[in-house]
Backbone bond lengths (Angstrom), bond angles and torsions (degrees), N, CA, C in turn:
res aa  C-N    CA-C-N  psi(-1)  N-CA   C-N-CA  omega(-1)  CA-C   N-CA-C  phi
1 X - - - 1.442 - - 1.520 109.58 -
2 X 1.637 119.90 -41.76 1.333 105.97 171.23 0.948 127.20 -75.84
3 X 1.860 116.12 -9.78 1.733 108.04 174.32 1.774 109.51 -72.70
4 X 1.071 96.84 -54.60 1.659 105.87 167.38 1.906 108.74 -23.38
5 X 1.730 115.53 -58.25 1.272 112.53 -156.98 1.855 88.67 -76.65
6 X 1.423 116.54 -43.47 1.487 115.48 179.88 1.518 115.70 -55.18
7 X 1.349 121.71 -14.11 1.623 134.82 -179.95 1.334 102.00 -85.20
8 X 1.417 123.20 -56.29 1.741 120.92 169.13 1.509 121.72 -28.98
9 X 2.196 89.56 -68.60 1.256 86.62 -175.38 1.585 140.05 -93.45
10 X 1.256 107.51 28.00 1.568 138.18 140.04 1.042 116.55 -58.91
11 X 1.790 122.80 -59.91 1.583 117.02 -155.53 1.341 84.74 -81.24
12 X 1.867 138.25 -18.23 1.293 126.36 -173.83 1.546 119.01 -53.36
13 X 1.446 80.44 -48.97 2.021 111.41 -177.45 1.552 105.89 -59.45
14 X 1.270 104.36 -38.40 1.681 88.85 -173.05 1.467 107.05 -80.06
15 X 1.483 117.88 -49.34 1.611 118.75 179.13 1.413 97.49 -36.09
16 X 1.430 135.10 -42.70 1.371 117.40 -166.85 1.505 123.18 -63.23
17 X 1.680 77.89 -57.82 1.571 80.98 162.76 1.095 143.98 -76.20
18 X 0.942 116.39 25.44 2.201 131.80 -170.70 1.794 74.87 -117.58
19 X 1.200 119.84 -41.59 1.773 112.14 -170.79 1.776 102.20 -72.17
20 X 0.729 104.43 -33.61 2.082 120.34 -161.61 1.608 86.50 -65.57
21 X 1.896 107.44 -53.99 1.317 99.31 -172.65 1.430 125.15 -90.04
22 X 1.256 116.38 -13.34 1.730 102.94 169.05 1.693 100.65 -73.68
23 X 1.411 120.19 -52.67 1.303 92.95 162.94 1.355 134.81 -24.89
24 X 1.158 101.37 -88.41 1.901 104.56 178.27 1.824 111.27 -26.50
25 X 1.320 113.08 -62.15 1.374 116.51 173.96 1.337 120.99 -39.21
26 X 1.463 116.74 -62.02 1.510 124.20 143.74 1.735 132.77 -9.95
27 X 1.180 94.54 -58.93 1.511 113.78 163.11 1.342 113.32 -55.98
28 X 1.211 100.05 -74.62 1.789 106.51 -176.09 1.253 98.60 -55.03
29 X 1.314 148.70 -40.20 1.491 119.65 -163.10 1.353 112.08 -68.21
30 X 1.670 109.41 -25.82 1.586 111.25 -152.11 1.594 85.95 -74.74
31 X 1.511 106.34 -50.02 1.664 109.68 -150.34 1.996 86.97 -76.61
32 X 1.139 122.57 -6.66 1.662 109.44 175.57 1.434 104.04 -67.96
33 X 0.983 150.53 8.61 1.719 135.88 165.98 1.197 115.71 -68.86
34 X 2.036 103.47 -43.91 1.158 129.73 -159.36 1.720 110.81 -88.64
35 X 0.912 131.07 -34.81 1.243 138.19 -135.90 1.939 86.52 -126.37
36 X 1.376 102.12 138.82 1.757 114.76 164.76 1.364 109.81 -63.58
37 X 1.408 104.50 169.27 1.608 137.42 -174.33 1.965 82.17 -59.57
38 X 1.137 111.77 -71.13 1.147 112.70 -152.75 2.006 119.04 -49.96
39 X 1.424 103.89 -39.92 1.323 95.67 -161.21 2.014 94.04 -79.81
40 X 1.623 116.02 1.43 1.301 69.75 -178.13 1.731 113.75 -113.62
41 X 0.970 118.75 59.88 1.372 151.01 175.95 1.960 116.99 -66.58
42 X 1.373 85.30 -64.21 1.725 97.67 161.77 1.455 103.31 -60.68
43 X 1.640 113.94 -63.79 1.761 94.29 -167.15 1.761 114.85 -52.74
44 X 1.222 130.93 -27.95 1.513 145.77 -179.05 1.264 114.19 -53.97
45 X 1.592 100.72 -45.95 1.555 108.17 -160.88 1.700 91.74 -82.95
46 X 1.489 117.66 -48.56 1.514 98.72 170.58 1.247 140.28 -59.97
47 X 1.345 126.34 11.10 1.576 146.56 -150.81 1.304 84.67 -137.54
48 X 1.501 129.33 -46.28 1.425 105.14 155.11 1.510 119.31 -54.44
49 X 1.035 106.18 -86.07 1.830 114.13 172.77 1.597 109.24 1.67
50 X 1.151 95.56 -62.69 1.851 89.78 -140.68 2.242 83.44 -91.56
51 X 1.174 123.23 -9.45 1.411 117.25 176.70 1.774 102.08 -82.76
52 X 1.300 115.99 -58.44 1.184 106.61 146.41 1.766 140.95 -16.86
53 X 1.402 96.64 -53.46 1.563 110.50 175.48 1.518 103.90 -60.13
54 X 1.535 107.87 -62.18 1.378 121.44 172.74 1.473 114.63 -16.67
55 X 1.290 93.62 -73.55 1.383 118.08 -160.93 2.007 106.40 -46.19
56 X 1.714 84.50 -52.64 1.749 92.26 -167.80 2.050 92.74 -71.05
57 X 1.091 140.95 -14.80 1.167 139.60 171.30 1.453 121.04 -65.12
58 X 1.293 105.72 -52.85 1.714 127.87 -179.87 1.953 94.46 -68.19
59 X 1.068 109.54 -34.66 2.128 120.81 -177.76 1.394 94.20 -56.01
60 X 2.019 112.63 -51.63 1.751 109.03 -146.42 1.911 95.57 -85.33
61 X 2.206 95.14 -30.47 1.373 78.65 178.14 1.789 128.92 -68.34
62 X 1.278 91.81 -12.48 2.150 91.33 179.57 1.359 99.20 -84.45
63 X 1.355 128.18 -17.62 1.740 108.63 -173.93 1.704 102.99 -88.85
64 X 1.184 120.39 -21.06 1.501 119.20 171.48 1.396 112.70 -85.06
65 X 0.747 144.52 -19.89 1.191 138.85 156.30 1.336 113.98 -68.22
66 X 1.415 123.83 -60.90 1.765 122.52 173.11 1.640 99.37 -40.76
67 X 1.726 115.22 -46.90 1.650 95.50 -165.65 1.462 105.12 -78.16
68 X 1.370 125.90 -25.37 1.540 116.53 173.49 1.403 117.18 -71.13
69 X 1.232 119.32 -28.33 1.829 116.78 161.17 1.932 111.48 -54.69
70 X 1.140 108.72 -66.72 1.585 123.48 162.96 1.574 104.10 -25.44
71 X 1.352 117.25 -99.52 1.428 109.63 -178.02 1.469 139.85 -57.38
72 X 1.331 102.90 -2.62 1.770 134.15 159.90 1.388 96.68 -42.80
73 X 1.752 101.34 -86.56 1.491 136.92 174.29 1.437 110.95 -25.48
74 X 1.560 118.63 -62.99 1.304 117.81 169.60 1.293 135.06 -49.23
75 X 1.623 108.80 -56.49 1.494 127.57 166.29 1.625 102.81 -38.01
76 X 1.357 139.31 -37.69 1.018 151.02 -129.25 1.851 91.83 -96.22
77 X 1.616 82.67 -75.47 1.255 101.64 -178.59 1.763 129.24 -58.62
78 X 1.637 111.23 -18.07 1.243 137.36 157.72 1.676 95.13 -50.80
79 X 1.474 113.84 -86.18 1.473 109.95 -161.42 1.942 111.57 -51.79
80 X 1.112 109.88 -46.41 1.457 119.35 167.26 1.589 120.55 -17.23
81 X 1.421 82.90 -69.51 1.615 108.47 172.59 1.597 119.95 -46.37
82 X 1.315 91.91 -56.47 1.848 104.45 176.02 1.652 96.62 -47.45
83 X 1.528 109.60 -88.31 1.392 112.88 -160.00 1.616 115.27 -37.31
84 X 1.735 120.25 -57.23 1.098 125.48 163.39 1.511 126.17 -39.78
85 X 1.643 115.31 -18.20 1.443 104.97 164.23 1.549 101.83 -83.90
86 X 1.031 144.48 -39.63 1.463 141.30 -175.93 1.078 120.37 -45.34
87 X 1.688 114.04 -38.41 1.356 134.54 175.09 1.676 114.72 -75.37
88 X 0.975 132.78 -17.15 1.354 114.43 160.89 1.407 135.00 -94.14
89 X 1.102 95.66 22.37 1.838 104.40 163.60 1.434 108.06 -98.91
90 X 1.435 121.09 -21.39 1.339 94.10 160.14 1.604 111.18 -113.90
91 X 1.330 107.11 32.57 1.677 99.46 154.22 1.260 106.69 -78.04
92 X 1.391 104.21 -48.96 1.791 108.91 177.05 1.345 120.44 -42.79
93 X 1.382 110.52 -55.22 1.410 111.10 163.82 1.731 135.96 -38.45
94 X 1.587 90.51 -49.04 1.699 96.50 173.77 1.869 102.46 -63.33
95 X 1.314 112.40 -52.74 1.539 103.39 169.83 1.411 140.10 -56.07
96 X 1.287 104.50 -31.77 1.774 102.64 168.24 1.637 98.10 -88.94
97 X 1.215 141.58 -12.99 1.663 125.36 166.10 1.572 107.58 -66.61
98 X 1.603 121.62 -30.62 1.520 116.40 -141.27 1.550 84.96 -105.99
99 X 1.348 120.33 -8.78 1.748 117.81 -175.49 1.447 98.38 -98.02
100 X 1.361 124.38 -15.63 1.625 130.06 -175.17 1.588 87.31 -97.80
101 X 1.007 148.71 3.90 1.544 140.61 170.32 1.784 97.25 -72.71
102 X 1.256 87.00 146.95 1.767 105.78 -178.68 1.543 114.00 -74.76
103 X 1.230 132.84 -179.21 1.426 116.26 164.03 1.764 112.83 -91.16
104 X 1.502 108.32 -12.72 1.284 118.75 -174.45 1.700 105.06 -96.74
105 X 1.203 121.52 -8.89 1.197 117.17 170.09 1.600 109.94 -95.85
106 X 0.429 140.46 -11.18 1.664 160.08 -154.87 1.530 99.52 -71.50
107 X 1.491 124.63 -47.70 1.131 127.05 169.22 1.544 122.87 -79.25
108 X 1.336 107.34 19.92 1.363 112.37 -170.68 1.371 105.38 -78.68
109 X 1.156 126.21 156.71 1.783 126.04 165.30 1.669 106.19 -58.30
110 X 1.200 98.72 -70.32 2.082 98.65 -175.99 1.424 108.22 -60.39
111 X 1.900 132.92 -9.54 1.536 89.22 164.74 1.996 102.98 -91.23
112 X 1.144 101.57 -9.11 1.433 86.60 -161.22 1.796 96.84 -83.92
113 X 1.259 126.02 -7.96 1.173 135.93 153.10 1.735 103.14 -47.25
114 X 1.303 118.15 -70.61 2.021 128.98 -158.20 2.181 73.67 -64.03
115 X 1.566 126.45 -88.50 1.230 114.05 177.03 1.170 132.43 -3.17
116 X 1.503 127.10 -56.58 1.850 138.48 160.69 1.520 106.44 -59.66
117 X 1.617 134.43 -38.11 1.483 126.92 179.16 1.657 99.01 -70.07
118 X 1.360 107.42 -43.75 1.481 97.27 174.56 1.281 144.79 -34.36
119 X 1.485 85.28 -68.01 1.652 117.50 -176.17 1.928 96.41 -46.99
120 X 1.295 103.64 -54.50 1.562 116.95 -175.96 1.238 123.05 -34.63
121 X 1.759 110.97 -57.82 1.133 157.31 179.34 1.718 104.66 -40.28
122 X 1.786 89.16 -71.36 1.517 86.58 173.94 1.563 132.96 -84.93
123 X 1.347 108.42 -15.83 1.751 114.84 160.29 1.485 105.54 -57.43
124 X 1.415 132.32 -50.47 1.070 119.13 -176.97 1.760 114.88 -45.73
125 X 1.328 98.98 -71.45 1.254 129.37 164.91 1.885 100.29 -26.07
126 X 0.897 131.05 -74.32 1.455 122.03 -176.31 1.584 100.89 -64.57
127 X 0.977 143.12 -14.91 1.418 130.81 -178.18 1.934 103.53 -87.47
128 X 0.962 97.13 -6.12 1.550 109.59 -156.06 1.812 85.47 -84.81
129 X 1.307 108.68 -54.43 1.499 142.81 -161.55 1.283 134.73 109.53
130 X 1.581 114.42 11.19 1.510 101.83 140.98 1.208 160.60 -82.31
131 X 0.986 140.15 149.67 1.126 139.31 -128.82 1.793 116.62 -150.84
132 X 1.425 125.65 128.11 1.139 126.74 -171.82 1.511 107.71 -66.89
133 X 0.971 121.95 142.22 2.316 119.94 167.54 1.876 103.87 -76.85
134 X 1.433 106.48 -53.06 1.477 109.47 169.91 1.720 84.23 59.14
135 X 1.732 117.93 76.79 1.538 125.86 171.33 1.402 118.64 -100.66
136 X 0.865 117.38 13.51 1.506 114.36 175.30 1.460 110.55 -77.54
137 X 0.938 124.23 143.19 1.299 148.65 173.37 1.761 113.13 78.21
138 X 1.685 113.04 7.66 1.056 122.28 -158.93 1.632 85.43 -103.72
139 X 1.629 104.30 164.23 1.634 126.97 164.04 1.441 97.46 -55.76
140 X 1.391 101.64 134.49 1.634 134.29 169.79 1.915 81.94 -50.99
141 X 1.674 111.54 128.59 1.310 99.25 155.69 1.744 99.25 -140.33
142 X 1.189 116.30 107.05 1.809 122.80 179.54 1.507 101.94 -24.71
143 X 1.704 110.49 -60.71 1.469 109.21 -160.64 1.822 116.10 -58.32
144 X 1.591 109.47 -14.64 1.100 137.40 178.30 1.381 139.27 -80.92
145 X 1.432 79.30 -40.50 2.258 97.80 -161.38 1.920 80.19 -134.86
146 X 1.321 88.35 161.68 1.824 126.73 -173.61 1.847 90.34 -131.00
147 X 1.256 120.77 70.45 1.441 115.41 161.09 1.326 124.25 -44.14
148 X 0.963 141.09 73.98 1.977 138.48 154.11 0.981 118.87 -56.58
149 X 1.715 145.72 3.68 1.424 126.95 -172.68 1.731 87.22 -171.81
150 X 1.196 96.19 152.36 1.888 107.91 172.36 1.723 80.93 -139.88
151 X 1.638 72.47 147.14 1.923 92.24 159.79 1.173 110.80 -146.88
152 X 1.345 110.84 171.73 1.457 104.43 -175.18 1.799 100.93 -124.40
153 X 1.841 109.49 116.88 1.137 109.63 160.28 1.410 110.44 -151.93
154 X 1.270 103.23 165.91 1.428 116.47 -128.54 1.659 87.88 -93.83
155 X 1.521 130.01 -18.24 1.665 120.09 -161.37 1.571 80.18 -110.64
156 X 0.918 104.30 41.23 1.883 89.60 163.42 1.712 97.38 -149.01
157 X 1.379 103.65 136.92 1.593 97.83 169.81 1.613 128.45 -68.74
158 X 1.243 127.40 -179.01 1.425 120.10 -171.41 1.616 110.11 -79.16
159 X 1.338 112.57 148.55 1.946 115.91 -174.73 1.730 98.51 49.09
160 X 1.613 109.68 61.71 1.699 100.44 147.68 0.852 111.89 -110.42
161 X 1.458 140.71 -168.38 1.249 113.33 157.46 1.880 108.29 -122.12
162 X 1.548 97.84 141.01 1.550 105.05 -159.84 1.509 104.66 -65.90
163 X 1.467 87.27 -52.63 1.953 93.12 -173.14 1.326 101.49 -136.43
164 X 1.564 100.56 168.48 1.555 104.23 -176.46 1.598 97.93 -124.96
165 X 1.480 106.85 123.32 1.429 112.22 -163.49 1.794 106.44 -84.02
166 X 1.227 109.01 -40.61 1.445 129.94 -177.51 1.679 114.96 -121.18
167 X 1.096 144.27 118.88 1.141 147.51 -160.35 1.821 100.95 -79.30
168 X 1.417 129.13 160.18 1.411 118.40 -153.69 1.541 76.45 -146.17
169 X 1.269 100.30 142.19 1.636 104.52 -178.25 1.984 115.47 -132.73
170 X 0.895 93.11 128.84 1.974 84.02 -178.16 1.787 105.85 -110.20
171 X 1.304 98.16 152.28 1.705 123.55 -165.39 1.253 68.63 -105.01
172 X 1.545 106.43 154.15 1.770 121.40 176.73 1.343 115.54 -10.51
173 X 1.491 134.98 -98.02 1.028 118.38 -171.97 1.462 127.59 -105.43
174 X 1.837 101.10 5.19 1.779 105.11 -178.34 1.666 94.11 -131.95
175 X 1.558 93.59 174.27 1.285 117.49 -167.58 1.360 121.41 -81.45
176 X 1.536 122.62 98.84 1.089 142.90 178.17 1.681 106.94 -54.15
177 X 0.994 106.01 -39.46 1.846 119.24 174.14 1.251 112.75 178.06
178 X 1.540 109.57 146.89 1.348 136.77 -143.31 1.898 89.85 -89.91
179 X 1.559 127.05 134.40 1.192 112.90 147.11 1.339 135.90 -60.67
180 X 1.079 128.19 122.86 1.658 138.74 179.54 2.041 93.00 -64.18
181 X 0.864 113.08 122.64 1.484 116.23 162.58 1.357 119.89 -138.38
182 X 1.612 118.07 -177.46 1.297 152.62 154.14 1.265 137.65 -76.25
183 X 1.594 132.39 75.70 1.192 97.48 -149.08 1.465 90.29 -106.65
184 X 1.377 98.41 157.18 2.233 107.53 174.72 1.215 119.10 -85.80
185 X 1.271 152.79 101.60 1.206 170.03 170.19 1.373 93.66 -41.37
């Protein structure tokens, strides 16, 4: 809020002075008929000055604004983040209820009802920009996976990961949560 009021009274300062100097310029043209090459040297150099000033004013006002768009964006994406971690404990939930469904219930109205909250759930969720990792069979990557268990088998190469114990989800371009895995030694 105070960069905002310090952004005003910048663009205030410069309007003045963009006014101070077409004035002045104004001036000098009329009185240039009258007046020699020489005296108007001072008026020039201040029409430099203060366009100059301008200039570096109109510079500080676009970089404060780019950084208040920037940390806007962030702030944004900070709270995002929070709530969206809250929300995947009961994605998990809808997934360990809908994998405990029977094959004979399956045609039931209320699961294919929880199935339609799902489906919802996670379209939202991908429109939002999260996004599943789906690490199984992929390279062990730390910044990625939360390893809890190594095993040792022989049809998998070394640091894959066997299974994915907990599903790992990323917000646009960082990690909303880490996959829990398996990795094979």
């Amino acid at each position: 809020m105070e960069d905002k009021k310090k952004v005003d009274e910048a663009m205030e300062q410069t309007e003045e002075i963009v006014e101070e100097t077409v004035e002045e310029k104004d001036e000098t043209q009329t009185e240039e008929a009258s007046v020699e090459e020489t005296s108007k040297d001072p008026k020039d150099q201040k029409i430099q000055e203060l366009t100059d000033k301008y200039q570096r004013l109109m510079a500080e006002f676009e970089n404060a604004r780019k950084r208040m768009t920037k940390e806007s964006i962030q702030k944004y994406d900070m709270g995002a983040k929070d709530v969206l971690e809250k929300l995947l404990p009961v994605v998990d939930n809808f997934e360990r209820g809908l994998s405990a469904v029977s094959e004979e219930e399956k045609d039931s109205p209320f699961v294919q009802g929880i199935e339609a909250i799902y489906k919802q759930l996670m379209t939202t969720l991908e429109g939002i920009g999260v996004t599943p990792m789906n690490a199984e069979g992929k390279e062990f990557d730390p910044n990625l996976h939360n390893a809890v268990m190594h095993i040792e088998d022989e049809s998998l190469e070394e640091n894959v990961v066997a299974e994915e114990l907990q599903k790992g989800y990323m917000y646009k371009e960082t990690v909303l949560r880490h996959s829990m895995v398996k990795v094979a030694n």
